[in-house]
C-alpha positions in Angstrom: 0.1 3.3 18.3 3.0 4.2 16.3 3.0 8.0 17.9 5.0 10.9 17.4 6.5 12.7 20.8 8.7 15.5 20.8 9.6 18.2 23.5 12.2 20.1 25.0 14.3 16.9 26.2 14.2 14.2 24.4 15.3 10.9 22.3 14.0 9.5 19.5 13.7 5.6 19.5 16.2 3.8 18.8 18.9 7.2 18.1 21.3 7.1 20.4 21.7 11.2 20.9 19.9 13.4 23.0 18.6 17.3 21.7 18.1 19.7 24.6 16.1 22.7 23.1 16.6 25.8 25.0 16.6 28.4 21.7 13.7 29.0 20.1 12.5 25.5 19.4 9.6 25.5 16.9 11.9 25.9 13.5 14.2 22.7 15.2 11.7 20.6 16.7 9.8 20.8 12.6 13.2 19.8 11.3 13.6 17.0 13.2 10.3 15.7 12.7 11.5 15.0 9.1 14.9 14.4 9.5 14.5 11.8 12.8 11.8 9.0 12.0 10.5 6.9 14.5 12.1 3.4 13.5 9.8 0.7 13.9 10.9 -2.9 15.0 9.0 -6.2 14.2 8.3 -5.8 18.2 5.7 -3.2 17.5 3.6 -5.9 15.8 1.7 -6.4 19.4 0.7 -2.1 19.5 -1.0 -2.9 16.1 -5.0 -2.3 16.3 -6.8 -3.8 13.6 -10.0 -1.4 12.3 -13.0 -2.3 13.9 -16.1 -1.6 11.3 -20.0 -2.3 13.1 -19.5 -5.5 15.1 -23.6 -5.7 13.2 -22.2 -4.5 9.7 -22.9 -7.0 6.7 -20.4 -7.3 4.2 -20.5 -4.0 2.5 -19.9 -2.6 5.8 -16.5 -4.0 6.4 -14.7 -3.2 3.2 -14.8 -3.0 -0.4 -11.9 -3.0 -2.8 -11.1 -3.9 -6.4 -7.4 -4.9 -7.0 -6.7 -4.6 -11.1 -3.8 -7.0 -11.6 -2.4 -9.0 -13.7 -1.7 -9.7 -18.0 -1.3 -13.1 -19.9 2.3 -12.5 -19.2 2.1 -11.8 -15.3 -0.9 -13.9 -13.9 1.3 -14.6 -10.4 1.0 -10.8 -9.7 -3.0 -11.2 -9.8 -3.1 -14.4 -7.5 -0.6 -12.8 -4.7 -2.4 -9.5 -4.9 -5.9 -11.4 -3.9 -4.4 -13.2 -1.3 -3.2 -10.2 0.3 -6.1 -8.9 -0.1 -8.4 -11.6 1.5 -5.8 -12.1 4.4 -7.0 -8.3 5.1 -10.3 -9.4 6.4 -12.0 -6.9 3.9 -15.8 -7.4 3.7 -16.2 -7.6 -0.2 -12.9 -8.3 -2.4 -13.2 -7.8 -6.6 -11.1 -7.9 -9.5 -10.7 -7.3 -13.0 -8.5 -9.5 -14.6 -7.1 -11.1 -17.7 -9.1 -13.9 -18.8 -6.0 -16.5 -17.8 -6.6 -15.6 -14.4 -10.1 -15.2 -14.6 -11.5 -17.9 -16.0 -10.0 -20.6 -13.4 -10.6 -18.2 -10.7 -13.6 -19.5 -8.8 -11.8 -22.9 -8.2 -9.0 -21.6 -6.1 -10.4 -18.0 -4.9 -13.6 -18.7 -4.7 -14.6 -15.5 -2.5 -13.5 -13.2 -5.2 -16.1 -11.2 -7.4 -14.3 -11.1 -11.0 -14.7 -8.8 -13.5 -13.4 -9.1 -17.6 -10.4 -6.8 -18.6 -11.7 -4.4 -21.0 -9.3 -2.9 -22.3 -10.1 -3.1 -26.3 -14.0 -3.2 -25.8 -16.6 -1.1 -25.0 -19.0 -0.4 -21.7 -21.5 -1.6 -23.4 -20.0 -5.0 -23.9 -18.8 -5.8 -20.7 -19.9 -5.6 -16.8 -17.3 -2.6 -15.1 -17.1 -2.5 -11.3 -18.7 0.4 -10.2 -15.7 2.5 -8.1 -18.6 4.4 -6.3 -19.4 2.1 -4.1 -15.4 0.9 -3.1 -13.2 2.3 -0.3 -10.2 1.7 -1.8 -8.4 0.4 -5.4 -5.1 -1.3 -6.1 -3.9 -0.8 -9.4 -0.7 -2.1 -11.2 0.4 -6.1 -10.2 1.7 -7.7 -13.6 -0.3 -5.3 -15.5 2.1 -5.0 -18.2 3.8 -1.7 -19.7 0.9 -1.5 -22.5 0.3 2.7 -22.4 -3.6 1.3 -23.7 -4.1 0.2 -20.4 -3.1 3.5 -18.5 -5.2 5.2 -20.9 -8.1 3.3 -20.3 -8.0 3.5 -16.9 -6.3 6.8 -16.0 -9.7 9.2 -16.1 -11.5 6.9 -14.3 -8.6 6.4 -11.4 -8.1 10.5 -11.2 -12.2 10.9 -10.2 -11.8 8.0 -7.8 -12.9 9.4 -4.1 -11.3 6.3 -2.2 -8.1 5.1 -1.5 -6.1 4.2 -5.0 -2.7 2.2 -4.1 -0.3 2.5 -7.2 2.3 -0.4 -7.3 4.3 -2.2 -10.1 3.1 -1.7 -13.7 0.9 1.0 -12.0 3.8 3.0 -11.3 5.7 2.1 -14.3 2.9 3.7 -16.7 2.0 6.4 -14.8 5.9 7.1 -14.6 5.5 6.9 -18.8 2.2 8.9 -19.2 2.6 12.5 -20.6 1.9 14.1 -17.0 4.0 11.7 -15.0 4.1 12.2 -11.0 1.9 15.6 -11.4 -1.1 13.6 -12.6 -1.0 12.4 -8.5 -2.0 16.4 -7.6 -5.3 15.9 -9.8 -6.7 13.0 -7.8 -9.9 13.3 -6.0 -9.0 11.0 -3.3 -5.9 9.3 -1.2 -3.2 7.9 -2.9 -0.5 5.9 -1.6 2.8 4.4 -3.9 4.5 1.6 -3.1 7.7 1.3 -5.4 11.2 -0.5 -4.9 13.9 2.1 -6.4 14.0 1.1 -9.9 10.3 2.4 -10.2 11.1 5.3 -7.5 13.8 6.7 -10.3 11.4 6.2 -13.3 8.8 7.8 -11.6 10.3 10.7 -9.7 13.7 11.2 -12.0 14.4 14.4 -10.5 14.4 13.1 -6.5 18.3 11.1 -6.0 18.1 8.3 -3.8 21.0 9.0 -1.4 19.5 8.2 1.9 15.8 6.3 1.1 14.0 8.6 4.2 14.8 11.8 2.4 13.7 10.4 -1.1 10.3 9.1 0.1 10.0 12.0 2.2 10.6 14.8 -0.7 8.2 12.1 -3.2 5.4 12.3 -0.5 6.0 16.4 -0.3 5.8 17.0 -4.2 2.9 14.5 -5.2 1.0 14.6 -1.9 1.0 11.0 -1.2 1.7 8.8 1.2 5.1 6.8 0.0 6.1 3.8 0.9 9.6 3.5 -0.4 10.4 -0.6 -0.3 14.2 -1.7 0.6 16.2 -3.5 3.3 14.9 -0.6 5.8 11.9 0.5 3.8 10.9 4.2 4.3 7.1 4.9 4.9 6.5 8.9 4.1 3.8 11.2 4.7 2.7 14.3 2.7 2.9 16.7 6.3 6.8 15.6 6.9 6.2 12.6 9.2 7.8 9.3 8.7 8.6 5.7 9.6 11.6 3.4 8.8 10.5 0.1 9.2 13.5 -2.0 10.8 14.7 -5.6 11.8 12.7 -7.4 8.8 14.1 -10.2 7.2 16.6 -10.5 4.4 14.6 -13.3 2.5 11.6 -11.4 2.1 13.4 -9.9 -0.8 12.0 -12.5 -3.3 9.7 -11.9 -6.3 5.9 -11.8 -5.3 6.0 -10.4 -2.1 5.2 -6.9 -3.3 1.8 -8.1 -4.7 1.5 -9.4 -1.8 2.1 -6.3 0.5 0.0 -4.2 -1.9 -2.8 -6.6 -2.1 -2.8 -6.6 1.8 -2.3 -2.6 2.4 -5.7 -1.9 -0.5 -7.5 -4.5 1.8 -6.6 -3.0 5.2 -7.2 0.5 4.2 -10.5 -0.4 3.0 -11.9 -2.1 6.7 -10.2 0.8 8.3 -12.3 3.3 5.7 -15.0 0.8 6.8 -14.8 1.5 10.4 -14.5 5.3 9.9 -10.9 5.5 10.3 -9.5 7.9 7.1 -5.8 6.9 5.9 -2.8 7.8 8.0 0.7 7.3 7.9 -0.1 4.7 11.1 -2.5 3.0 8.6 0.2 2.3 6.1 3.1 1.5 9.0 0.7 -1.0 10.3 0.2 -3.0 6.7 3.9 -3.4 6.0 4.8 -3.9 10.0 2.4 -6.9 9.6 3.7 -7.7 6.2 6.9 -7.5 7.4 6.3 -9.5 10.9 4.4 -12.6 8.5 7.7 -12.3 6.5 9.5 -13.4 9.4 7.7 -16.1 11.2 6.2 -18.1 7.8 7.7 -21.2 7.7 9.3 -20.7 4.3 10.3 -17.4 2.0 7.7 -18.1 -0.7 5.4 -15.3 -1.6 2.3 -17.6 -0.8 3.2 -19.3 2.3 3.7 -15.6 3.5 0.4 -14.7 2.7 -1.1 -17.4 4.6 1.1 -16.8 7.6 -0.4 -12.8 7.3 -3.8 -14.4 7.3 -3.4 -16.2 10.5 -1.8 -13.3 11.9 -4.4 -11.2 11.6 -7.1 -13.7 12.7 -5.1 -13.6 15.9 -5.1 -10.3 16.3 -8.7 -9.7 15.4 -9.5 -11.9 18.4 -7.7 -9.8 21.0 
C-alpha cells in the first residue's frame, strides 16, 4: 500500500503533468520525490492493511502503549486520547493521569490500566509504568504548559527505545525546554510529531510555513522524525524526503478533540504494528490519519467521540477482511 513509483515516464497521482527524463535522471528523479507527494484520497482507506501480531499471541503480544494525558484543567484530552487508543485494537492500553480522570476511570474505560501522575512525589511513593516493556508512548493531550512536568518526564522520554508520539502540550513544552527541537536528535527510539501550525511555529521557529509539504518536510529533515503536519490537507513527512498529503477529508473534522483522538489512535496502531514486527514507516503513520480521516467522514456526527467510535467499528471491519 501507499507506494512510491518513479521512472523515466511518469505521473504522479493526482498531478496533472507528465516528466520525461532523458538527462541524467538520478539528481531529478531525488527532487521530485520531495517536491511531488503522493496525495492520498479517503479512497485508499480499502489498500489499508491492519498489522497482524501472532494470530496465538496473548495480550502483551499485540501491543502495549501508555498515553500520558491530561491536567485538572484538560481532562477531555485524556478521555479522547484513550478512546483512540482502544479503537486501535492494541493488546494492553495504560495511562498516567491526573487524579480527575483517574479516579472515575474504571466506570467508563474499564480496559484501561491507570497509573497516578507523579509529578511532585517521589518513586518511591507511587507505582511508575515501566516503559521497558511498551512499544510505543503518547505524550502531551491536555497536559498543561507546567515546565515541572517536561522536567520530570523529559530524561525518561529521551532513553525510551519505542515509539514516543509528541502532540499538544507535549509539543508545546518541548518547544519551551532549553534544547527545543534538538532534544528530538538525542532520542533512543522513533519519534513522530503531530502538531497543527500554531505548535509547528513554536516548535520549529526557524521553518516558515508557506506551503505545509515543504515545512513538514524540512521539520522531519532537521529533527529526524516523522511529521505529521495537521491542516485542511495535512502533510505527513519522513526523515529520508518522502511524503504524503492526505486529501478529500472533511471540513468538520476541524473541531476541538479530534487531535487526541488521532494521536491516541496513531500510539495504539504503531504499537500492534511494533507488535507484529512491522518497525514505523511513513505508510504506518499515512494509514492512522487516512483512517482517522475516513471515520471523520462517515460518523454520524462531527463530535470528537462519536468519531472515535465510528474509527472503532472501522477497524473491526477491516480486521475481519
Amino acid at each position: 500500500m501507499f507506494c512510491f513509483l518513479y521512472s523515466k515516464g511518469f505521473t504522479f497521482e493526482g498531478v496533472d503533468d507528465r516528466v520525461d527524463v532523458d538527462v541524467n535522471e538520478s539528481s531529478l528523479l531525488l527532487e521530485l520525490a520531495v517536491t511531488r507527494p503522493r496525495l492520498l484520497p479517503l479512497t485508499e482507506i480499502s489498500t489499508v492493511v491492519c498489522p497482524r501480531p501472532p494470530l496465538a499471541g496473548m495480550k502483551y503480544q499485540r501491543g502495549r502503549c501508555l498515553v500520558v494525558a491530561g491536567s485538572e484543567r484538560y481532562p477531555g484530552a485524556a478521555h479522547l486520547a484513550l478512546l483512540g487508543s482502544l479503537a486501535s485494537g492494541c493488546g494492553s492500553v495504560q495511562a498516567v493521569l491526573p487524579d480527575c480522570v483517574r479516579r472515575d476511570l474504571w466506570q467508563v474505560l474499564p480496559e484501561v490500566v491507570a497509573f497516578e501522575e507523579a509529578v511532585d512525589k517521589t518513586s518511591m511513593e507511587v507505582e511508575r509504568p515501566c516503559l521497558q516493556r511498551l512499544d510505543a508512548l503518547l505524550f502531551g493531550p491536555g497536559l498543561g504548559t507546567s515546565p515541572l512536568t517536561w522536567n520530570h518526564w523529559a530524561e525518561r522520554l529521551r532513553q525510551f527505545a519505542g515509539l514516543l508520539v509528541l502532540d499538544a502540550d507535549g509539543l508545546n513544552a518541548l518547544a519551551s525546554s532549553a534544547e527545543g527541537w534538538r532534544w528530538l536528535l538525542r532520542r533512543e527510539g522513533p519519534t513522530f510529531l503531530t502538531p497543527h501550525q500554531a505548535e509547528f511555529r513554536r516548535l520549529f521557529p526557524e521553518i516558515e510555513i508557506v506551503d505545509s509539504l515543504q515545512a513538514a518536510l524540512a521539520a522531519a529533515a532537521c529533527s529526524g522524525c516523522f511529521v505529521l503536519l495537521k491542516g485542511a490537507h495535512s502533510a505527513i513527512a519522513a526523515p529520508d524526503g518522502m511524503a504524503l498529503l492526505l486529501v478529500g477529508t472533511s471540513p468538520e473534522a476541524a473541531r476541538t478533540g479530534l487531535g487526541d483522538v488521532l494521536a491516541g489512535f496513531a500510539t495504539g496502531w504503531c504499537a500492534l504494528s511494533s507488535a507484529a514486527g512491522e518497525p514505523p514507516t511513513l505508510e504506518t503513520f499515512a494509514s492512522a490519519a487516512l483512517l482517522h480521516a475516513c471515520s471523520a467522514s462517515q460518523a454520524p456526527s462531527s463530535e470528537a467521540s462519536e468519531i472515535a467510535e465510528c474509527l472503532k467499528r472501522i477497524i473491526r471491519t477491516h480486521q475481519k477482511r
